[in-house]
N, C-alpha and C positions, 0 to 999 in steps of 0.2 A: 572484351571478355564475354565466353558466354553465361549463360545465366544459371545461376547451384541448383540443381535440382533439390525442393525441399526439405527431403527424406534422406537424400545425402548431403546435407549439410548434417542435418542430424546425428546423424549416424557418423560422420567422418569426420567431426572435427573434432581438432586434437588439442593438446597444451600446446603446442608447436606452431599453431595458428594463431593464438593471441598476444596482441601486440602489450605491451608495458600498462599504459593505460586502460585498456579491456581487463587486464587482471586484478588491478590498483582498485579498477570502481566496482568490481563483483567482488572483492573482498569489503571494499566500503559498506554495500549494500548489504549484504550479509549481515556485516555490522548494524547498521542503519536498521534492519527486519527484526532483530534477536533484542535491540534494546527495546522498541515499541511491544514484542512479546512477554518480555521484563515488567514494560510499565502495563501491557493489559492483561497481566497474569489473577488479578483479583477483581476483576469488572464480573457483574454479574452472569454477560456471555460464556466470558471463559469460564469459569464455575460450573455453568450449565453442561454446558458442551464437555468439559470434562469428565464429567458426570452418565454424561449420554455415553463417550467411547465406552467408558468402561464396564457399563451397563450392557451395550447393544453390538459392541463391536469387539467381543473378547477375543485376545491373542498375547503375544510376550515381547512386545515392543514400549520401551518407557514412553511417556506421552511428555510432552515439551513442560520444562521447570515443574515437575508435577511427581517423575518416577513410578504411579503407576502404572499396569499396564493395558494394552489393549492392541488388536490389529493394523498396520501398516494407514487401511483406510481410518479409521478410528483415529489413529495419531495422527493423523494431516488434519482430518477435519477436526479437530478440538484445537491443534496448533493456527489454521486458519481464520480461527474465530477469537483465538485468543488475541493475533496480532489485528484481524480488524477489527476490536472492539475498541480500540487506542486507534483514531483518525489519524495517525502521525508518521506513516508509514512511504515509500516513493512511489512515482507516480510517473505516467508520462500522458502529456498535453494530448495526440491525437485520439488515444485510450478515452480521454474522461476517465480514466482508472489508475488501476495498482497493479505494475506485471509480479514483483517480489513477494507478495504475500502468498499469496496460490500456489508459486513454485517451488518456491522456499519450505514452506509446510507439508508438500508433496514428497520434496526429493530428501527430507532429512529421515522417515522412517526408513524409507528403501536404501538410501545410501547405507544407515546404520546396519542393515539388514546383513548386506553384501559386505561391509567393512571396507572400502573404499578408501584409497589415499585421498587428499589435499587436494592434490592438481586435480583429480578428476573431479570432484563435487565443485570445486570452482570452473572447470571447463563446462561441466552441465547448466550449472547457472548461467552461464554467457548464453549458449546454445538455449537456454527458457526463454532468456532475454529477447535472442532475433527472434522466436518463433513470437511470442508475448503480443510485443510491438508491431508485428506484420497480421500475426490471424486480428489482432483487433481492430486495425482499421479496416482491414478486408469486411469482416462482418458488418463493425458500422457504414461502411461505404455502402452494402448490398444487403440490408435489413432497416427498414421503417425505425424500429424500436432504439433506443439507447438500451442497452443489455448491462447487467453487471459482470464487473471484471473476474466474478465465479468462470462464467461462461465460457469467455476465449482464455481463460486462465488455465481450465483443463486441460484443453489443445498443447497449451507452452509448459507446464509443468508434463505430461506425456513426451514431449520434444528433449524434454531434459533427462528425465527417467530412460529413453530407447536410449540416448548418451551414453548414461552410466551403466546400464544393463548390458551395453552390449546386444542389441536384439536385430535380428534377421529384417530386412528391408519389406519384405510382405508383413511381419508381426508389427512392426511398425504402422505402417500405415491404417492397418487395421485397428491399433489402438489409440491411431488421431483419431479416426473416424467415429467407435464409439466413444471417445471424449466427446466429439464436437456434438453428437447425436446427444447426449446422455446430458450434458452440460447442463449447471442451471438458468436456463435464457427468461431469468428475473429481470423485470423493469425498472431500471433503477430510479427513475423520477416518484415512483411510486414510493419509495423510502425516503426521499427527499419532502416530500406532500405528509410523509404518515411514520416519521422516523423510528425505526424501534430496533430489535436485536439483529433484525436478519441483516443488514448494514449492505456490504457491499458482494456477499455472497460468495466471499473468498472462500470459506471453510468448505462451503459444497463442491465449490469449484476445486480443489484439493483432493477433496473422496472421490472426486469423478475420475481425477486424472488418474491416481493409483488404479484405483477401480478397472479401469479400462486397463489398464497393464496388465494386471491381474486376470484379467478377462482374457486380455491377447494370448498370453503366454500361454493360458490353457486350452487354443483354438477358436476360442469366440471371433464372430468377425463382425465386421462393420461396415457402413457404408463410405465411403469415401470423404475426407473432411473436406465440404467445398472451401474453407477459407484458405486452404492450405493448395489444393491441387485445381483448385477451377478460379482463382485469382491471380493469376502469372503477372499482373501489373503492379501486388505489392511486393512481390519477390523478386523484381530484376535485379535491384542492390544486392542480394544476400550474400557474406562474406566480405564486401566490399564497404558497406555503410555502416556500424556498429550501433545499434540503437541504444544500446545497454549504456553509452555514452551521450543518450540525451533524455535522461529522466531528472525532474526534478527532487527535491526534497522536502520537506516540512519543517521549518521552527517549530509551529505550532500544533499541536496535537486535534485540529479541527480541519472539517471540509475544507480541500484547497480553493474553493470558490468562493469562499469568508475573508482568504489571507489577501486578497489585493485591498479590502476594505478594511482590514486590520491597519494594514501598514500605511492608508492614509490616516487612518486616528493617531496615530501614532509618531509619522511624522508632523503632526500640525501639534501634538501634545509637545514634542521636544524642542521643535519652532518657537513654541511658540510659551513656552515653560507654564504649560497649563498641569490643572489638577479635575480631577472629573467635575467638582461643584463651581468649577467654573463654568460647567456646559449646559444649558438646556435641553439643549435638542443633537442630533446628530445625524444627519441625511447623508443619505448614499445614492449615487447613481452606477450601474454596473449593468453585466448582461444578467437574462433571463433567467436563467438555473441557480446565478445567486442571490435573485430575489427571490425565487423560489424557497429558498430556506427560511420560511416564517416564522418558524417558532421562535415567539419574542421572550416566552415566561419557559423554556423547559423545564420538565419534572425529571429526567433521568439525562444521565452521561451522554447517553444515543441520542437525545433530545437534544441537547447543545452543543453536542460534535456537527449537527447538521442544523444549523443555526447561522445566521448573516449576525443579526442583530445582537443575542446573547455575545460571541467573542467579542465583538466590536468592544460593545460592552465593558467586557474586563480589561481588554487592552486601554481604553482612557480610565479607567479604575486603579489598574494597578503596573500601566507601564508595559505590557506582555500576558503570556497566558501557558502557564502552568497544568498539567493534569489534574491534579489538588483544585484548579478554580473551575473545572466542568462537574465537580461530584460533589455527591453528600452536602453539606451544609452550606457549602459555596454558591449551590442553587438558587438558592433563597437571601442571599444578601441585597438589601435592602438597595444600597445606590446601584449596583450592577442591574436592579432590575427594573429601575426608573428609566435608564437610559435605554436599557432594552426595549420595555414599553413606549419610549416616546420614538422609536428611530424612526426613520421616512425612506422608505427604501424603492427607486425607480429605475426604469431600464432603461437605457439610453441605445440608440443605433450603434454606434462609434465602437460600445463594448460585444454589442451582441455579433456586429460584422468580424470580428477577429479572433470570436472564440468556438473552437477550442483552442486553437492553436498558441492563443495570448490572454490574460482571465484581466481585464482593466476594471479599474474605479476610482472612483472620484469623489473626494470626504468634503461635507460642510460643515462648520459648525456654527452654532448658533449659543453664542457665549449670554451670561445671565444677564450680562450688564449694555446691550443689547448689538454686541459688536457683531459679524461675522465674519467669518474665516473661511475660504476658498482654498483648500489643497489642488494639486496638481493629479494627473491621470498616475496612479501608481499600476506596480505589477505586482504579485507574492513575491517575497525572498526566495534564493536559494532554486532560481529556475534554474534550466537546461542552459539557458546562455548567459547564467550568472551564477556558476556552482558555488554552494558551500567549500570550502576547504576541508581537508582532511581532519584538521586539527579542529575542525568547527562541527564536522560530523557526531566526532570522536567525544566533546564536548558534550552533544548532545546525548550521545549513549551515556558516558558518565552520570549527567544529571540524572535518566532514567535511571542506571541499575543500581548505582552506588548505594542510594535511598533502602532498596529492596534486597539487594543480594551481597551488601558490604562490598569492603573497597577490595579488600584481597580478589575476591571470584570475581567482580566485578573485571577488575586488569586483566585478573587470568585468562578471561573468555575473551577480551581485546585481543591480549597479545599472542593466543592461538590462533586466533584469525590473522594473523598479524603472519603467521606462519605457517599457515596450510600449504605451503606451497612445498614445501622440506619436510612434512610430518604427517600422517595417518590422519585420515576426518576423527578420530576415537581420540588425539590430543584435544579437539574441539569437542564433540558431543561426549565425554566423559564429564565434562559442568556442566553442559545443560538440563539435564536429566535428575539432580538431584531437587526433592522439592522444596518448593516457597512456601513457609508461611504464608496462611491468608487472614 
């Protein structure tokens, strides 16, 4: 078969192209995107950033759980920042990133705008998805820097918006191009070193991609998006390989390069029916970028979203880890932050040879009575080749919105998603838009 040409994949693909599965997990994910928006609807990010649309970016579009108003770009980027300010969002291994967040917060003003059926804001998101998955590794194959998923998130959120638009194959291209151009090409290690609001630079990457639509449509042009039109070696699969079918997910609402070190505390806690004051100490071995996450004492949420040691931490504390145990007075508990302080965090070859593609680690512990405890190489939950279930998903969004938005709206917005495929996007975005108490 020969090879889709990028632009027309774009632009040509239909409901009629995707398979049962392809629909199943973009409605998942959707799901999956709108409950972490739920639960980072009161982080001080979101607040800010909401704050700023509606300041800086006035027009008559409802901005996400919030109702008021502001311009197309204004509501992606406050919806962007809202959903990565909660680390709990999917992700996929070759990225280092999040393709759902960026497109997600992009494609829901615009789709609102147009008034868009069901099927097609879900065939967009498929179409974010290859585009997502391909400009990223394209970029990090042929750029020095690790970039945040702002960056090639513009490219895939513009991929989806020419979708739903319907837009002419030159307007197109023109509006990867000033995506890719325009994009925020933030370093993400550098938030990883110095953690704070800007996080993964989704919410920029969201105002870009509109932006550039917006740009296109009125004649603006652009230069060609090399990840898209000068890497033909990550687009030979396109249409044929589904990528949107191999992102992981998150239990926990922290860095995915925490969760393999989580889950060995956690298996050696249930092994071995411990309690934190059984522990002394607790050493990790894993790759480089998860040692990287040093802040052992965080002062804010952003602080121990990007943290090795702090989740570790509450996971031998309390079993797991909760959005409620990264904020406010949860910070400062006293045994979550002994363990933190004492952890021993080192890199091993084994882990650093296999990632991204695999995030490995390896839990010791060092019991008070002077035993120790030797875990096995674990992976995160809920990888690509180990998915969550549906009903595990679904669980998950519960937990988050039920708390915030009661159990009525809470279903209601499930079970629309649940049925976008038979109903108008407006059965969906008529809940989301009314606002949350903060």
């Amino acid at each position: 078969m020969a090879p889709i040409d990028p632009v027309d994949f774009a632009l040509g693909t239909k409901w009629g192209d995707l398979t049962r599965a392809v629909i199943d997990t973009a409605k998942l994910n959707l799901l999956d995107t709108l409950g972490i928006a739920v639960g980072g609807h009161a982080t001080p990010t979101s607040k800010l950033s909401r704050a700023l649309a509606i300041e800086e970016f006035g027009g008559d579009l409802p901005l996400l759980f919030d109702g008021r108003l502001a311009s197309a770009s204004g509501v992606a980027m406050a919806a962007g920042m809202m959903i990565d300010s909660l680390d709990g969002h999917d992700g996929f291994n070759p990225a280092k990133g999040h393709i759902g967040c960026p497109l997600i917060s992009a494609l829901l003003p615009v789709a609102h705008q147009k008034n868009v059926s069901g099927r097609d804001f879900l065939t967009a998101i498929v179409v974010g998805y290859e585009f997502g998955a391909r400009t990223s590794m394209a970029q990090h194959g042929t750029c020095p820097d690790y970039h945040t998923s702002g960056s090639w998130g513009a490219v895939a959120a513009v991929a989806g918006m020419a979708n739903l638009l319907q837009l002419d194959r030159e307007t197109t291209r023109h509006a990867l191009g000033i995506a890719e151009y325009h994009g925020p090409r933030s370093q993400m290690m550098r938030c990883i070193d110095y953690p704070t609001m800007v996080k993964d630079g989704s919410g920029w990457g969201a105002m870009c991609g509109v932006s550039a639509i917006k740009l296109a449509t009125k004649g603006f042009t652009g230069a060609p998006a090399l990840t898209v039109e000068h890497a033909p070696e990550y687009w030979a699969d396109l249409g044929q390989r589904w990528y949107i079918l191999e992102q992981y997910y998150k239990p926990y609402p922290v860095c995915r390069w925490a969760q393999a070190p989580m889950e060995g505390v956690l298996a050696l806690r249930k092994t071995h029916n411990l309690t934190s004051k059984d522990v002394a100490k607790i050493e990790v071995s894993t790759f480089h970028e998860a040692v990287r996450l040093a802040t052992r004492e965080p002062k804010s949420s952003d602080e121990a979203q990007y943290s090795t040691s702090f989740p570790c931490a509450i996971a031998m504390v309390k079993g797991g880890l909760n959005p409620a145990d990264i904020a406010g007075n949860a910070l400062e508990d006293p045994e979550t932050l002994r363990l933190s302080r004492s952890m021993v965090m080192t890199e091993d070859t084994k882990a650093n040879d296999v990632f991204p593609a695999t995030r490995l680690a390896k839990v010791t512990l060092y019991l008070r009575d002077g035993r120790l405890l030797e875990g096995d190489w674990m992976q995160p939950k809920w990888d690509a080749t180990n998915p969550p279930t549906a009903m595990e998903l679904k669980d998950k969004f519960a937990k988050l919105t039920m708390p915030v938005l009661g159990s009525d709206r809470s279903k209601t917005i499930e079970n629309a998603i649940d049925g976008l495929e038979t109903t108008p996007l407006s059965a969906l975005t008529e809940h989301l838009y009314h606002p949350i108490s903060d």
